[in-house]
N, C-alpha and C positions, 0 to 999 in steps of 0.2 A: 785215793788213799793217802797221797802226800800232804793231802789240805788239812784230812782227818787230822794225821800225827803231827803236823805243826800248830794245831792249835791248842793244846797244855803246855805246851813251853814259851806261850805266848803270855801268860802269866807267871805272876808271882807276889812274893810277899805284900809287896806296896799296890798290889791291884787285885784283890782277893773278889774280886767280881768280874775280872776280865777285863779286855782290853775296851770291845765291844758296847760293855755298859757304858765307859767312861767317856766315849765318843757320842756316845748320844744322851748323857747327860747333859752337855752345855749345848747341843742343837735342840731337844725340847726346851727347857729355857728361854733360849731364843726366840723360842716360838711363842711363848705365854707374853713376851714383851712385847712379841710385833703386833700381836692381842689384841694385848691395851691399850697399847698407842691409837689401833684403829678403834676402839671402843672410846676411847678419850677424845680422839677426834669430831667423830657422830656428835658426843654429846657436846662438843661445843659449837658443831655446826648448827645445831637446834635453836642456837641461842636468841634468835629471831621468834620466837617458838616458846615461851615459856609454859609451863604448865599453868595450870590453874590453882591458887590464884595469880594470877600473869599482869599484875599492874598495880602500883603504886600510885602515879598521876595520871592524868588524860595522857600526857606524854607519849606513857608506854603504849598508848592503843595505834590501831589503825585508824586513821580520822575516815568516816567520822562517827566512830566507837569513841564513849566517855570510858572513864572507871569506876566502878561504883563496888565495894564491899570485896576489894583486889580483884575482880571483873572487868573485862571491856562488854559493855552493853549500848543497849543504842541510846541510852538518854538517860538524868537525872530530874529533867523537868521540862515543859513545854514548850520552851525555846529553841531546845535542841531537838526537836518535830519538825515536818515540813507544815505544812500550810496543809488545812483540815485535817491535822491531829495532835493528838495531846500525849501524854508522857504517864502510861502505868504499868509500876511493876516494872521498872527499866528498860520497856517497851513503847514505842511508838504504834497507840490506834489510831481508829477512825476517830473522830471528835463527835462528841452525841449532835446530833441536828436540831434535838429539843430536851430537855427535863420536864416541861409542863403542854398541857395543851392548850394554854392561852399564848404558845410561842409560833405554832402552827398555822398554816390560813385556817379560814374558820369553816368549821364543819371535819376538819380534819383533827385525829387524837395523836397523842404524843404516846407511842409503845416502844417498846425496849432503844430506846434515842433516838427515834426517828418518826419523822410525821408520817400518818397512814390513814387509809380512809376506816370509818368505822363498821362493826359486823354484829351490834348488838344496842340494843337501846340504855343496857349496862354500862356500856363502854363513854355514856353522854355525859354520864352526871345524874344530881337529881332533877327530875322534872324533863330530864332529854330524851329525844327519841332519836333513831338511827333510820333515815329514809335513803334508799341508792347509796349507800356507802359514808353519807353524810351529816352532821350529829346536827338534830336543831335540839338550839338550847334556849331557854328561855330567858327572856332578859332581866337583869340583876334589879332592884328597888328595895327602897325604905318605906316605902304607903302607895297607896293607889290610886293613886293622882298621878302616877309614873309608869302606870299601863295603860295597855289599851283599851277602849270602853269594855269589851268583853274579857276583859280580864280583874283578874284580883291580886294585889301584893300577898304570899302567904310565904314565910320563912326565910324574906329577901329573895322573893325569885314572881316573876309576873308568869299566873296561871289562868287558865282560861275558869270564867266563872264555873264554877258548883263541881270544878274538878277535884279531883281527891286529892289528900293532904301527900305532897313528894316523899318521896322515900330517903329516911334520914342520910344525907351522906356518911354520915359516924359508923353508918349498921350495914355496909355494902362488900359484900364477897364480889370483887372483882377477880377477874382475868389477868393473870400476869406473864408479860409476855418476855422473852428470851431473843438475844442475837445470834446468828450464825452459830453453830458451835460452842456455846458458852454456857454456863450455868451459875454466872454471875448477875449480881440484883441489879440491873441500869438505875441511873438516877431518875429517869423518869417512872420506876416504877413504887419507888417508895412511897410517894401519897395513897396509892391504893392499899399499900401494905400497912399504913398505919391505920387507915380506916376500918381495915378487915381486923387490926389486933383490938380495937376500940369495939368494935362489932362483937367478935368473940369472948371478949369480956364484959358485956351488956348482957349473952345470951349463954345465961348458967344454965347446965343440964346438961349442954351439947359437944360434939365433939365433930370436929374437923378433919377431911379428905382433902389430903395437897397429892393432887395427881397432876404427872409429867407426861408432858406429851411433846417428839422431835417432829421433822418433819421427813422425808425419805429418803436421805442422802445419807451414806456411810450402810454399814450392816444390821442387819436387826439386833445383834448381839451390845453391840457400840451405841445403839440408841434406846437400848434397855437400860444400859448406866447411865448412858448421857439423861434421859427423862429422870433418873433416880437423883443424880446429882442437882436436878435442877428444882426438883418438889421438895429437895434437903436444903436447898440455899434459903427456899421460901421458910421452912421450918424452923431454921435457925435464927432465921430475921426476925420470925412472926417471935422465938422465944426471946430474943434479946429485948424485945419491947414490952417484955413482961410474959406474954404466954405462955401458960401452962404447956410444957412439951409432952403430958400424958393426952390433951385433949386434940393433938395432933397426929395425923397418921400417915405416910408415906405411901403412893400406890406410881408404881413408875408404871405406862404405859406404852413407852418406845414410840412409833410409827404408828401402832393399830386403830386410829381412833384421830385421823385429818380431818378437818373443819371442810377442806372442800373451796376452801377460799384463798390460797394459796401458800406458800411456805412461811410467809414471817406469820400469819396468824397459827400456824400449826407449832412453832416453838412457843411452848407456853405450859402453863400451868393453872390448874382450875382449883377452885377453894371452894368447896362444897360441904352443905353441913352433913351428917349421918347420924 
């Protein structure tokens, strides 16, 4: 009861809130500054640590991170790669192994960068055939004086006599094939892709299937996009070379539908008329 009745005489005019309040007005206070200081602290602990974007010069990076577009990334160009690779998209890859299949030993084709044995007599050229994994091609001329007695020069290419005329390179729906994971054009696959847009604009009437096909890694879900993505990249290329995008048609196929020949022929995409 004594605590009760001394506490209203513990006030008055100049403390119309109590004593109570006023003591613990400047201890919160206190508290809101000791706060900050920790919240100001933190943030300038970070300072190792910048956000993104986090760099002005190479400087700022951790070597051996460039700067690129206030980024630390692995590279601006090839030199800043190791040894067997190159510099895209601020990323150090593999380095393609070939662009063409006269880079390759011979009998072997140049697919999505890399040398590989062949799985189609399509995959030779004209005039090539595909035996055990290996392309024979016929040898190049200007007259027939430059083959062999049973052969004829016909289109710059030595054929054996009374064989039929090679099938135009200009007019050839090849196979285009795909790296690990990717649904970007390699460089070696754009000769085929100009052929096929030169082909598809020789043959009015028709309309084209760019079917994607992965190989068995990842989920069926993941390789349902990933074939979409990859029959879209052909799609895009084939339009940029002119192609009509109405006479092109998208069929992503995932996984369902392996060649049987192993996983880089199974990344790939087929260009089939309808």
């Amino acid at each position: 009861m004594d605590d009760i009745s001394r506490a209203p005489a513990s006030r008055g005019a100049d403390d119309p809130g109590g004593r109570g309040n006023s003591e613990l007005r400047p201890r919160f206070g206190a508290v809101l500054v000791t706060a900050a200081a920790l919240l100001l602290g933190l943030a300038m602990s970070c300072g190792d640590h910048p956000k993104s974007p986090g760099c002005k010069t190479d400087k700022d990076c951790k070597s051996p991170l460039v700067c690129a577009e206030n980024k630390c990334v692995e590279c601006n160009e090839d030199s800043q790669c190791g040894a067997g690779k190159r510099c895209s998209a601020h990323a150090c890859i593999a380095k393609e192994e070939c662009t063409k299949d006269d880079q390759c030993k011979p009998g072997q084709v140049c697919q999505a960068g890399a040398c590989k044995p062949c799985a189609s007599d399509g995959e030779c050229g004209p005039g090539g055939t595909c035996s055990a994994g290996a392309c024979q091609r016929p040898a190049k001329c200007a007259k027939d004086d430059e083959c062999k007695d049973d052969e004829d020069c016909k289109e710059g290419l030595c054929l054996k006599t009374n064989a039929s005329k090679p099938v135009d390179a200009s007019c050839a729906l090849q196979t285009v094939y795909f790296s690990f994971d990717d649904s970007g054009i390699a460089a070696s696959e754009r000769d085929r892709l100009d052929a096929a847009a030169q082909c598809i604009e020789k043959t009015k009437g028709k309309n084209v299937f760019l079917i994607g096909h992965t190989d068995t890694s990842g989920t069926e879900e993941y390789n349902i996009a990933l074939s979409e993505r990859r029959a879209q990249s052909v799609a895009d290329y084939l339009a940029r070379l002119g192609t009509d995008p109405a006479r092109l048609q998208v069929v992503p196929k995932g996984e369902t539908e392996p060649t049987g020949l192993g996983d880089d022929k199974d990344r790939r995409v087929e260009i089939q008329w309808h």
